[in-house]
C-alpha positions as a Markdown table, in Angstrom:
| # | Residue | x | y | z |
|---|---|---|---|---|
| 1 | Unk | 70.3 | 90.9 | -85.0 |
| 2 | Unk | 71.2 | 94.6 | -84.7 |
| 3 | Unk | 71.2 | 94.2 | -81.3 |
| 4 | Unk | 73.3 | 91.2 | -81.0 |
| 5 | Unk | 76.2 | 93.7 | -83.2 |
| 6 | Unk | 75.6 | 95.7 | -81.3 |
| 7 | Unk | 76.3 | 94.1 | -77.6 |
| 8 | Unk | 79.3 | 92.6 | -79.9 |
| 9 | Unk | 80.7 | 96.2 | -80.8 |
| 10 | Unk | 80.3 | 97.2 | -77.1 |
| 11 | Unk | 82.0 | 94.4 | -75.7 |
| 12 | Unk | 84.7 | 94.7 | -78.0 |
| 13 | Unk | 85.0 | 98.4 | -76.9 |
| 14 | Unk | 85.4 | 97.7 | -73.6 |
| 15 | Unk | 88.1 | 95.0 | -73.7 |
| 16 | Unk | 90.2 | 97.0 | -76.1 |
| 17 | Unk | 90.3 | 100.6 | -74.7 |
| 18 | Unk | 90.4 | 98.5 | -71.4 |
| 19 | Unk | 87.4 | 100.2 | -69.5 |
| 20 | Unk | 85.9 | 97.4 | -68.4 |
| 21 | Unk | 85.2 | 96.9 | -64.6 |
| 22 | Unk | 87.3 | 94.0 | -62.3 |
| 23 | Unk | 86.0 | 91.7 | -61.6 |
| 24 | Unk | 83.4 | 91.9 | -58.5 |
| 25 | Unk | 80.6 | 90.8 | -56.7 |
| 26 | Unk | 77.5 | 91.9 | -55.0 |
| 27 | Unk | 78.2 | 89.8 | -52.0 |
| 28 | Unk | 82.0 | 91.2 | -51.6 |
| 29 | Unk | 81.4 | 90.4 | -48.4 |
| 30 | Unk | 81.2 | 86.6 | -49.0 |
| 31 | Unk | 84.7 | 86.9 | -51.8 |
| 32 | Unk | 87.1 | 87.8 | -49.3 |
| 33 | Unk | 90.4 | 87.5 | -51.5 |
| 34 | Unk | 88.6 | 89.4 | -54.5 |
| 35 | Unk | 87.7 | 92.3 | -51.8 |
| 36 | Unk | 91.0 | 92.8 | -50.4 |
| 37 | Unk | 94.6 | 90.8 | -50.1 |
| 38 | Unk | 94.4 | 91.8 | -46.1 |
| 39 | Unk | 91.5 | 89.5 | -45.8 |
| 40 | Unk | 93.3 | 86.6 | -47.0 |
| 41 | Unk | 93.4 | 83.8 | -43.5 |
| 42 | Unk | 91.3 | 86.6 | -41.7 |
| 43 | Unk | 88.9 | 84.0 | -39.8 |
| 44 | Unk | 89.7 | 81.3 | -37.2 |
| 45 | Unk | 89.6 | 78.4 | -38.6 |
| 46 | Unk | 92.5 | 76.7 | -40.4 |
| 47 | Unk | 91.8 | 76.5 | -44.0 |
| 48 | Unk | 89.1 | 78.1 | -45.7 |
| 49 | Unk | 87.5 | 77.6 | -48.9 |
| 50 | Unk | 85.1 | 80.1 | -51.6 |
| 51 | Unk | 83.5 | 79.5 | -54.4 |
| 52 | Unk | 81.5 | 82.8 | -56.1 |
| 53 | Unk | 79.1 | 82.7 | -59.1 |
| 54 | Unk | 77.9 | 85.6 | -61.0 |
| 55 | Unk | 75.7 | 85.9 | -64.1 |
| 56 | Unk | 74.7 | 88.8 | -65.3 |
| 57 | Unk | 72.6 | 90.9 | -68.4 |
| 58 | Unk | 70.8 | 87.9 | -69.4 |
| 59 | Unk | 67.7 | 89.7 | -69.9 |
| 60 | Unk | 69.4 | 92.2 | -72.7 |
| 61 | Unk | 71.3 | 89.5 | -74.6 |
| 62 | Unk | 74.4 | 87.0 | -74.2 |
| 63 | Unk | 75.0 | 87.0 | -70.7 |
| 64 | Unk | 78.1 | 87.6 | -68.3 |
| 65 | Unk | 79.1 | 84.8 | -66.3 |
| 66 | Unk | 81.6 | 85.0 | -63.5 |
| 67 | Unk | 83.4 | 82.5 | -61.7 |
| 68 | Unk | 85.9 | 82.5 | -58.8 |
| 69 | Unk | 87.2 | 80.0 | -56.3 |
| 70 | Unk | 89.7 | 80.5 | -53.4 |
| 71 | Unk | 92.0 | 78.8 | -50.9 |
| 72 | Unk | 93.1 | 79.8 | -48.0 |
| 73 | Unk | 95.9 | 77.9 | -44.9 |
| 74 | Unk | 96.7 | 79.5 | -41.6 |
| 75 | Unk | 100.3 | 79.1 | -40.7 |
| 76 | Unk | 102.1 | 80.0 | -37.5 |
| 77 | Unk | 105.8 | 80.8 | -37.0 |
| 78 | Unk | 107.0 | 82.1 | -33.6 |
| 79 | Unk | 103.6 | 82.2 | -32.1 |
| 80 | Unk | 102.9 | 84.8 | -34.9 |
| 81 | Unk | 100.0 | 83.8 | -37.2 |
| 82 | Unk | 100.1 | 84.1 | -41.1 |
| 83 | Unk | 98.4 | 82.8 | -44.3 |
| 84 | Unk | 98.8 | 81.8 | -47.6 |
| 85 | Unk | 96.4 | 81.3 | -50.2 |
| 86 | Unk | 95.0 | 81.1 | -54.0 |
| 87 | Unk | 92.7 | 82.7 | -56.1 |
| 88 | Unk | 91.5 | 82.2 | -59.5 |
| 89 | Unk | 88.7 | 83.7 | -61.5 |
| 90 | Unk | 87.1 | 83.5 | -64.8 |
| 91 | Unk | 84.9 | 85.6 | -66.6 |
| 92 | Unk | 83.0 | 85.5 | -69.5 |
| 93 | Unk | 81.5 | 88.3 | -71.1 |
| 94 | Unk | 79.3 | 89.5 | -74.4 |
| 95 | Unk | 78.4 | 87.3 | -77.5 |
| 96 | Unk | 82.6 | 87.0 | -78.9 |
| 97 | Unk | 83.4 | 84.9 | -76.0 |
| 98 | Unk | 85.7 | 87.9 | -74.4 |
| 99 | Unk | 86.9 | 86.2 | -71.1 |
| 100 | Unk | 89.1 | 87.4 | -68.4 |
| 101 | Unk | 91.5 | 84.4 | -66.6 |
| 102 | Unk | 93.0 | 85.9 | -63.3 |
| 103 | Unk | 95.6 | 83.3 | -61.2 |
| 104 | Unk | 97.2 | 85.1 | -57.7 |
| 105 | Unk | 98.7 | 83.4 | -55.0 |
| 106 | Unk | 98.8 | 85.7 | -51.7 |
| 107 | Unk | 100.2 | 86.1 | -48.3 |
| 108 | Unk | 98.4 | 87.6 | -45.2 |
| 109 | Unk | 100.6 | 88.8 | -41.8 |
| 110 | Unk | 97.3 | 88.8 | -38.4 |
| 111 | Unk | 98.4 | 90.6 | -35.3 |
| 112 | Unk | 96.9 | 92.3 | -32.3 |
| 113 | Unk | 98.5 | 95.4 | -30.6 |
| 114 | Unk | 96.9 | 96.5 | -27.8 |
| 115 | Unk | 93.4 | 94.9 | -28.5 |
| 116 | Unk | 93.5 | 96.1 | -32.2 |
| 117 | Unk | 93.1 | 93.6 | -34.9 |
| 118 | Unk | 96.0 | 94.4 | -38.0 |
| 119 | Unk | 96.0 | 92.3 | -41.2 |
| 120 | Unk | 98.0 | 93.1 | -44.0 |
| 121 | Unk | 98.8 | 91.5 | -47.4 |
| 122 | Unk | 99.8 | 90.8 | -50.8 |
| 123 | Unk | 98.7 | 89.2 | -54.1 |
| 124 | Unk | 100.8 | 88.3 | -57.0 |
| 125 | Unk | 99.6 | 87.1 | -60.0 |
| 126 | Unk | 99.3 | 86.8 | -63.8 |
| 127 | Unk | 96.2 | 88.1 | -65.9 |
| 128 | Unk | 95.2 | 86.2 | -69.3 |
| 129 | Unk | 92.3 | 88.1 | -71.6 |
| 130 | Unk | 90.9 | 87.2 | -74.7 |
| 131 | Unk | 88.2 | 86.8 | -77.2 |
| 132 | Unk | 87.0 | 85.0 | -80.5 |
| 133 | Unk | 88.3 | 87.2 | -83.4 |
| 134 | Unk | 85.5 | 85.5 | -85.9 |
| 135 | Unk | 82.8 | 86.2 | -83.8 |
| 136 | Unk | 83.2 | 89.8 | -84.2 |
| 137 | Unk | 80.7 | 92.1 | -86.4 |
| 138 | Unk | 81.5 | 95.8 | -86.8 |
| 139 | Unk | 80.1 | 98.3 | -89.1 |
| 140 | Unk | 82.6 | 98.0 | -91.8 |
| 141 | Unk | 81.7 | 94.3 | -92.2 |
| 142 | Unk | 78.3 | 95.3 | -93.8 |
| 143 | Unk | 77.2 | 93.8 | -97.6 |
| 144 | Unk | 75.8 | 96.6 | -99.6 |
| 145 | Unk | 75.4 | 93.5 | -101.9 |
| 146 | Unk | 73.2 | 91.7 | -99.6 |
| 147 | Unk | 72.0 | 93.9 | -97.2 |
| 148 | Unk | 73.5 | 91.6 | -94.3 |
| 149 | Unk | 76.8 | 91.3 | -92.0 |
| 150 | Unk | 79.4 | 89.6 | -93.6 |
| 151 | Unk | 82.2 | 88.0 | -91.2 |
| 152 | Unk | 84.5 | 87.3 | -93.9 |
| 153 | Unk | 84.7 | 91.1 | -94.8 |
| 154 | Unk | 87.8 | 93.0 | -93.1 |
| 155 | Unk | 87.2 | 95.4 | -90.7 |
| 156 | Unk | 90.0 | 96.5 | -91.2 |
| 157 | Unk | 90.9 | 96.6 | -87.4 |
| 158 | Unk | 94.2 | 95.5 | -86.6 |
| 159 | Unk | 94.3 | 93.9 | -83.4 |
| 160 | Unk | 95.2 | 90.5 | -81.5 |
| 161 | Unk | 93.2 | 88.0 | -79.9 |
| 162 | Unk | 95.4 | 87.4 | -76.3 |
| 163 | Unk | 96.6 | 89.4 | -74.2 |
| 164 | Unk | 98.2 | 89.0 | -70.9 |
| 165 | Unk | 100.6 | 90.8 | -67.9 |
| 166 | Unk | 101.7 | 90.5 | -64.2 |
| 167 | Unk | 99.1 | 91.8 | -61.6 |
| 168 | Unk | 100.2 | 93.1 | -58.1 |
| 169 | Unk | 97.6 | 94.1 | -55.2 |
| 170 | Unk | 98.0 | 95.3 | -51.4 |
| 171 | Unk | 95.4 | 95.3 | -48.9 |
| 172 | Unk | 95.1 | 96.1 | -45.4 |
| 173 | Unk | 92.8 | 96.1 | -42.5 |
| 174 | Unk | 91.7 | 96.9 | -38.8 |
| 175 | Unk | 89.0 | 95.9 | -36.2 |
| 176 | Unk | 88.1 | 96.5 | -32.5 |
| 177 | Unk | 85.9 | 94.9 | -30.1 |
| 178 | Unk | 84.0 | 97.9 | -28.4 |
| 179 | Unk | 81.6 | 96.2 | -25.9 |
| 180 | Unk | 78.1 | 94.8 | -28.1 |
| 181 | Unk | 79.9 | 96.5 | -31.1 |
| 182 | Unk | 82.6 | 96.1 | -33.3 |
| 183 | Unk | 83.8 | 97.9 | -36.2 |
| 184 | Unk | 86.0 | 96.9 | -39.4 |
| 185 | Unk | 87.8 | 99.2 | -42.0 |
| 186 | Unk | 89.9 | 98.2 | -44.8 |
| 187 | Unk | 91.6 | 99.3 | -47.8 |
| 188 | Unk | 92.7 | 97.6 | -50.8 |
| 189 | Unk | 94.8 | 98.9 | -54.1 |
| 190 | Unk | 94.7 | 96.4 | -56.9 |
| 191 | Unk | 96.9 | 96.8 | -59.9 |
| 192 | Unk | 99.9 | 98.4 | -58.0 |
| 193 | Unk | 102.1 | 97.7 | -60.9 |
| 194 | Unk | 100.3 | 99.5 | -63.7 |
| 195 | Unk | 100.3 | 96.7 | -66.1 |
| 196 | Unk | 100.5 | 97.2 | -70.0 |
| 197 | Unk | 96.8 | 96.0 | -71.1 |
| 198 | Unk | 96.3 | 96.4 | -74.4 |
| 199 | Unk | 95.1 | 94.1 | -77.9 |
| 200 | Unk | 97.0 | 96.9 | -79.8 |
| 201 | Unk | 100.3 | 97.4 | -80.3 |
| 202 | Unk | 100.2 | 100.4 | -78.1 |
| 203 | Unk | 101.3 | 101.4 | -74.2 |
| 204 | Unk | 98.1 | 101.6 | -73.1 |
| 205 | Unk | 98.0 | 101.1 | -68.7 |
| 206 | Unk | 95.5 | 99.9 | -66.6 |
| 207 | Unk | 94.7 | 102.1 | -64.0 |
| 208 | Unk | 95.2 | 101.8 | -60.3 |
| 209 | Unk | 92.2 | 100.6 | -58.5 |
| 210 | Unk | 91.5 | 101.6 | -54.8 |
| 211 | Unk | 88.8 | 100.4 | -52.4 |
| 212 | Unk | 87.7 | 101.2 | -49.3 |
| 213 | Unk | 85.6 | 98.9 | -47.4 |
| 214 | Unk | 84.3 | 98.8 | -43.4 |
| 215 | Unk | 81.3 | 98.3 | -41.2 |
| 216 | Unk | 80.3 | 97.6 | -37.5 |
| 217 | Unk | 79.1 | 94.5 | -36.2 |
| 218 | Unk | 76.5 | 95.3 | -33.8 |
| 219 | Unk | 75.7 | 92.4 | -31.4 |
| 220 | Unk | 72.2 | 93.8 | -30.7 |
| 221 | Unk | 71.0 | 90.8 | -28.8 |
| 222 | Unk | 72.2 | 87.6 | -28.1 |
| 223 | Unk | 70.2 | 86.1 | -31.0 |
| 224 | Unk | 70.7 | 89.1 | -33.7 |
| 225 | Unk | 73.4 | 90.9 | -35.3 |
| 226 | Unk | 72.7 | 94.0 | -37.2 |
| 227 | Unk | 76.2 | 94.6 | -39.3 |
| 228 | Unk | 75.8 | 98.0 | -41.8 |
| 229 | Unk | 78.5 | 97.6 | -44.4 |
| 230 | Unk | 80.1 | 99.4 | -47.2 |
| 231 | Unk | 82.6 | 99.5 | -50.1 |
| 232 | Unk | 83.7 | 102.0 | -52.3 |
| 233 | Unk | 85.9 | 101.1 | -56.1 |
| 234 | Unk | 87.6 | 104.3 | -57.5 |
| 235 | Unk | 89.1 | 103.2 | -60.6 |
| 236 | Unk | 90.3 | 106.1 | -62.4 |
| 237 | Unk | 87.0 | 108.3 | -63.0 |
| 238 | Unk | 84.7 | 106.3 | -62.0 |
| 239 | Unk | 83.3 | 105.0 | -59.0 |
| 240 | Unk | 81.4 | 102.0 | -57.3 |
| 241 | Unk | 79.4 | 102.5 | -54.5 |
| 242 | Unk | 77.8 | 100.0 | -52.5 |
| 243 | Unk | 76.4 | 100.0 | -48.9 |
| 244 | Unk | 73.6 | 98.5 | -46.6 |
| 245 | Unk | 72.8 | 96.1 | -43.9 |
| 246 | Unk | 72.7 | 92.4 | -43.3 |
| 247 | Unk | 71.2 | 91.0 | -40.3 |
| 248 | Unk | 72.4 | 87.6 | -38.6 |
| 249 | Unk | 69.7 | 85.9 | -36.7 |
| 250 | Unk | 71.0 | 83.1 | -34.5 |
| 251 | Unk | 68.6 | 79.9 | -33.9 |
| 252 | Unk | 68.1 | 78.5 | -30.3 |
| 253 | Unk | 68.4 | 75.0 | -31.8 |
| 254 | Unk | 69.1 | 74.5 | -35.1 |
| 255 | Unk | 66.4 | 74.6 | -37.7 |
| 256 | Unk | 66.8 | 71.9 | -40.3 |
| 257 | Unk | 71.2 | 72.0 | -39.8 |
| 258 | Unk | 70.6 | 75.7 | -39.8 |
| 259 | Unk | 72.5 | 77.4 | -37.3 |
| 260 | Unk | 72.4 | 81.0 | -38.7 |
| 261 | Unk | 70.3 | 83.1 | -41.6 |
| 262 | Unk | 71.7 | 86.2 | -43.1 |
| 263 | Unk | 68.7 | 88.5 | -44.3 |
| 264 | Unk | 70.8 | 91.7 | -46.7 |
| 265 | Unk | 69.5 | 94.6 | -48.0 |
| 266 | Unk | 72.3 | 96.3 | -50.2 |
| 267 | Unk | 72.3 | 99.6 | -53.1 |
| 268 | Unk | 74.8 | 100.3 | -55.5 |
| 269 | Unk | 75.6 | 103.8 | -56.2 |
| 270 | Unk | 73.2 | 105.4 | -54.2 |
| 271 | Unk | 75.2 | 108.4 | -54.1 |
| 272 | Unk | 73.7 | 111.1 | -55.7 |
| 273 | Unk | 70.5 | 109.5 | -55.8 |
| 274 | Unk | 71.4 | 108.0 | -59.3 |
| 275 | Unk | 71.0 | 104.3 | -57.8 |
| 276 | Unk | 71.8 | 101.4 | -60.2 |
| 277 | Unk | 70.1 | 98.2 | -58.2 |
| 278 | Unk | 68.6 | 96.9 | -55.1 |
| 279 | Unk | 70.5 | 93.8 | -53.9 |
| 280 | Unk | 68.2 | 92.0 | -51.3 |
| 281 | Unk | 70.8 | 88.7 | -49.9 |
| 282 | Unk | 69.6 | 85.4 | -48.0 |
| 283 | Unk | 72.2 | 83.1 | -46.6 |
| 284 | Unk | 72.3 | 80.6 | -43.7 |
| 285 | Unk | 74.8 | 79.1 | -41.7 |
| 286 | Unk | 75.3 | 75.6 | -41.5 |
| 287 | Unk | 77.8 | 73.4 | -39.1 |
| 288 | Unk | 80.9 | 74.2 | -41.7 |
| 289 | Unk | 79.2 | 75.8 | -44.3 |
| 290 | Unk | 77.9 | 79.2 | -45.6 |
| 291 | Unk | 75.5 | 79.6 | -48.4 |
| 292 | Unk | 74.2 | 82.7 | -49.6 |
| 293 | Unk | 72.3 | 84.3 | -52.4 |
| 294 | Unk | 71.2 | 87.3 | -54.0 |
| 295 | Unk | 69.8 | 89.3 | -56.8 |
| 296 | Unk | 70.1 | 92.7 | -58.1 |
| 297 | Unk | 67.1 | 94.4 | -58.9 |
| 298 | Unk | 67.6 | 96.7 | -61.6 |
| 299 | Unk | 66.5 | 100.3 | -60.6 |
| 300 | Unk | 68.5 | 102.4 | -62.7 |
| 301 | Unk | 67.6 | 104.2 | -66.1 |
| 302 | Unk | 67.7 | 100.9 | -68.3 |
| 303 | Unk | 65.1 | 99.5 | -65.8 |
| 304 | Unk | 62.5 | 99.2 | -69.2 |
| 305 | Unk | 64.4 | 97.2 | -71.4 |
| 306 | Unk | 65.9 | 94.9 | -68.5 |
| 307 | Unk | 62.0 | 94.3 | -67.4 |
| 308 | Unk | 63.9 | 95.5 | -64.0 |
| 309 | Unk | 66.2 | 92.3 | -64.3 |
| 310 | Unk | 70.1 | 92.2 | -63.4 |
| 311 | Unk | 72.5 | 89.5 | -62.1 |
| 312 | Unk | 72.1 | 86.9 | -59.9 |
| 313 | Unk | 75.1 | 85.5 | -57.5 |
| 314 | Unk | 75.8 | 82.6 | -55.4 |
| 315 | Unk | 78.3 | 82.1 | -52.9 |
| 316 | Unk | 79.8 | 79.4 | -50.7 |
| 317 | Unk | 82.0 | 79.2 | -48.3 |
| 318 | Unk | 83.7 | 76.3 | -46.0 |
| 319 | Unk | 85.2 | 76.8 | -42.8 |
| 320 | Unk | 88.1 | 74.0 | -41.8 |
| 321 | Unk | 88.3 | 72.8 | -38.1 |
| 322 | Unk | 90.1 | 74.8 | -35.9 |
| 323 | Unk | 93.1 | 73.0 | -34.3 |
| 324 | Unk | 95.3 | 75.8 | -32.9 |
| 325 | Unk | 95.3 | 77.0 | -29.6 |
| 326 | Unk | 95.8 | 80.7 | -29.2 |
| 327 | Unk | 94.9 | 83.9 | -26.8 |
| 328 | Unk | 94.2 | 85.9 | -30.0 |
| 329 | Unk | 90.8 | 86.6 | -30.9 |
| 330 | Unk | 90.3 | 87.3 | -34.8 |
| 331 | Unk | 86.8 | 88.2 | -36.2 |
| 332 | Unk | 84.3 | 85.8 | -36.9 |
| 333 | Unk | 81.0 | 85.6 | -39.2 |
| 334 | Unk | 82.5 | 89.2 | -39.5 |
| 335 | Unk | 79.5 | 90.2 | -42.3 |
C-alpha cells in the first residue's frame, strides 16, 4: 500500500513540475521520427511504416507502457526528393493513469551535394497530457480516524486534470560513403517553441530538448556489418546517454524468410561509470519486414529492488516497394 502512494505521489510530481523524460526508446534506432524530424522518408523505399512498444518498471509497481506508430511517403517534385509523414504516440505512466498523447505531421527535404547525403526537417504537432484526479493519494488525504488513505479527503492541491499545447521540432542530418565504411551524424531540437506545460495555473515552460545522434557503418565483410552507434538527450540539466554496437549478419540463402539478424549490445549513461542498464537487441530482417527486440538490464543502484529488471521494447518496421528510378543513393538498413 505505502508503496503504491508512493509511486502515485512521484508520478504526480513528475507530470506537474513537468520533469518527466520524452518520450524514447531503447531501440531509437528502429523509431526514426521519434529520434529526429531529419529522418523522416530517409530510406529508399516509398512508404514506410513503425510501430514501437515499450513497457517499463513493472517489477517495482504499475507499469509504463509506451506506444508509437508512424507513416512515412516519398514524394518527388523537380527530380528533387521529399517526404511527408505522421507520428503519434501514447504513453501511459504510474498507478493514476497519467498519459501523455503526442500527434505531429512532418516534412523531410533529401539531397546529395557532392557525394554527401543532407536531410533536413520539421515536425508540427499538438501535445494532450493527463491523469485520473480520483486516483490520487497524497499525504494530506490520511484518516487519523482510521488509520488509512481516504480519497474523499481534500488535498488541498489545486490543480486540473488536462493539459495541452503546440509542439515544434527540427532535425537534421549527414552521411558519406567512405569505401567499406560509412558514417552518419545528426542533430535534433525538440520543443523549439517552448510550450507552456503546466496542470497549474502558472507559466511554467518546457525546456528545449537537444540530441545528438551518429555512427559508422562498417561493411567489414560481405556478410557482416559492424555499425557503433550513439545518442545523446540534453534536456535542461540532465542528460541521456546511450551508445554501443549492433552487428548485421547477412545469410547466403535465407534462413526460414530470414534475410538478415541484428545482434545489439547497447549502455545507457555509461559516462561517468554511473551506468543505468545493459540493452542487449535481436532483430532480423525479413523480405519487407524488420523485427526487433530488446531488454534493459537494470545495472544501476536500484538493481536490488528491480531483481535487475527494467523495460522491454518491441519494434517493427515495413519497408514499401520501391518504384522510382533515381541516380541518388540514400542509406539503407542504416543501423
Amino acid at each position: 500500500m505505502k508503496k503504491k502512494i508512493l509511486l502515485n505521489v512521484l508520478s504526480l510530481w513528475l507530470f506537474i513540475f513537468s520533469t518527466a523524460q520524452d518520450i524514447h526508446f531503447s531501440q531509437y534506432f528502429s523509431s526514426p521520427m521519434n529520434l529526429s524530424a531529419s529522418e523522416l522518408g530517409n530510406f529508399e523505399s516509398d512508404y514506410r511504416a513503425v510501430l514501437n512498444y515499450r513497457n517499463q518498471w513493472s517489477a517495482v509497481g504499475d507499469a509504463y507502457e509506451t506506444i508509437a506508430m508512424g507513416v512515412e511517403r516519398q514524394f518527388y517534385w523537380f527530380n528533387q526528393k521529399f517526404s511527408g509523414g505522421l507520428y503519434f504516440a501514447n504513453d501511459k505512466s504510474g498507478g493514476i493513469d497519467l498519459q501523455v498523447n503526442q500527434m505531429y505531421f512532418g516534412v523531410a527535404y533529401h539531397s546529395v551535394i557532392s557525394y554527401h547525403q543532407l536531410h533536413i526537417g520539421a515536425q508540427f504537432g499538438w501535445v494532450f497530457k493527463s491523469f485520473d484526479k480520483s486516483k490520487v493519494t497524497l499525504l494530506e488525504q490520511f484518516d487519523n480516524t482510521n488509520g488509512y488513505f481516504n480519497s474523499n479527503l481534500s488535498n488541498h492541491e489545486a490543480y486540473y486534470e488536462n493539459a495541452n499545447y503546440p509542439d515544434l521540432n527540427f532535425g537534421a542530418s549527414w552521411s558519406r560513403k567512405l569505401y567499406h565504411f560509412e558514417p552518419f551524424a545528426g542533430v535534433a531540437l525538440h520543443h523549439v517553441l517552448k510550450p507552456k506545460e503546466t496542470f497549474y495555473e502558472n507559466n511554467n515552460s518546457l525546456h528545449q530538448r537537444l540530441t545528438l545522434y551518429g555512427g559508422v557503418i562498417n561493411n567489414f565483410t560481405d556478410r557482416i556489418d559492424i555499425i557503433p552507434i550513439f545518442k545523446l538527450m540534453i534536456y535542461s540539466s540532465a542528460k541521456e546517454y546511450i551508445a554501443g554496437v549492433n552487428v548485421i549478419y547477412k545469410f547466403r540463402e535465407p534462413f526460414f524468410t530470414i534475410k538478415k539478424a541484428l545482434f545489439g549490445a547497447h549502455f545507457r549513461d555509461p559516462v561517468n561509470f554511473k551506468s543505468d542498464a545493459l540493452i542487449p537487441v535481436l532483430g532480423v530482417y525479413l523480405k519487407y519486414f524488420y523485427a526487433g527486440v530488446s531488454y534493459d538490464v537494470n545495472v544501476s543502484k536500484y538493481k536490488s529492488a528491480t531483481n535487475r529488471r527494467g523495460a522491454i521494447e518491441f519494434s517493427l518496421i515495413y519497408l514499401g516497394l520501391k518504384t522510382k528510378s533515381n541516380q541518388r543513393t540514400f542509406p539503407c538498413d542504416r543501423y
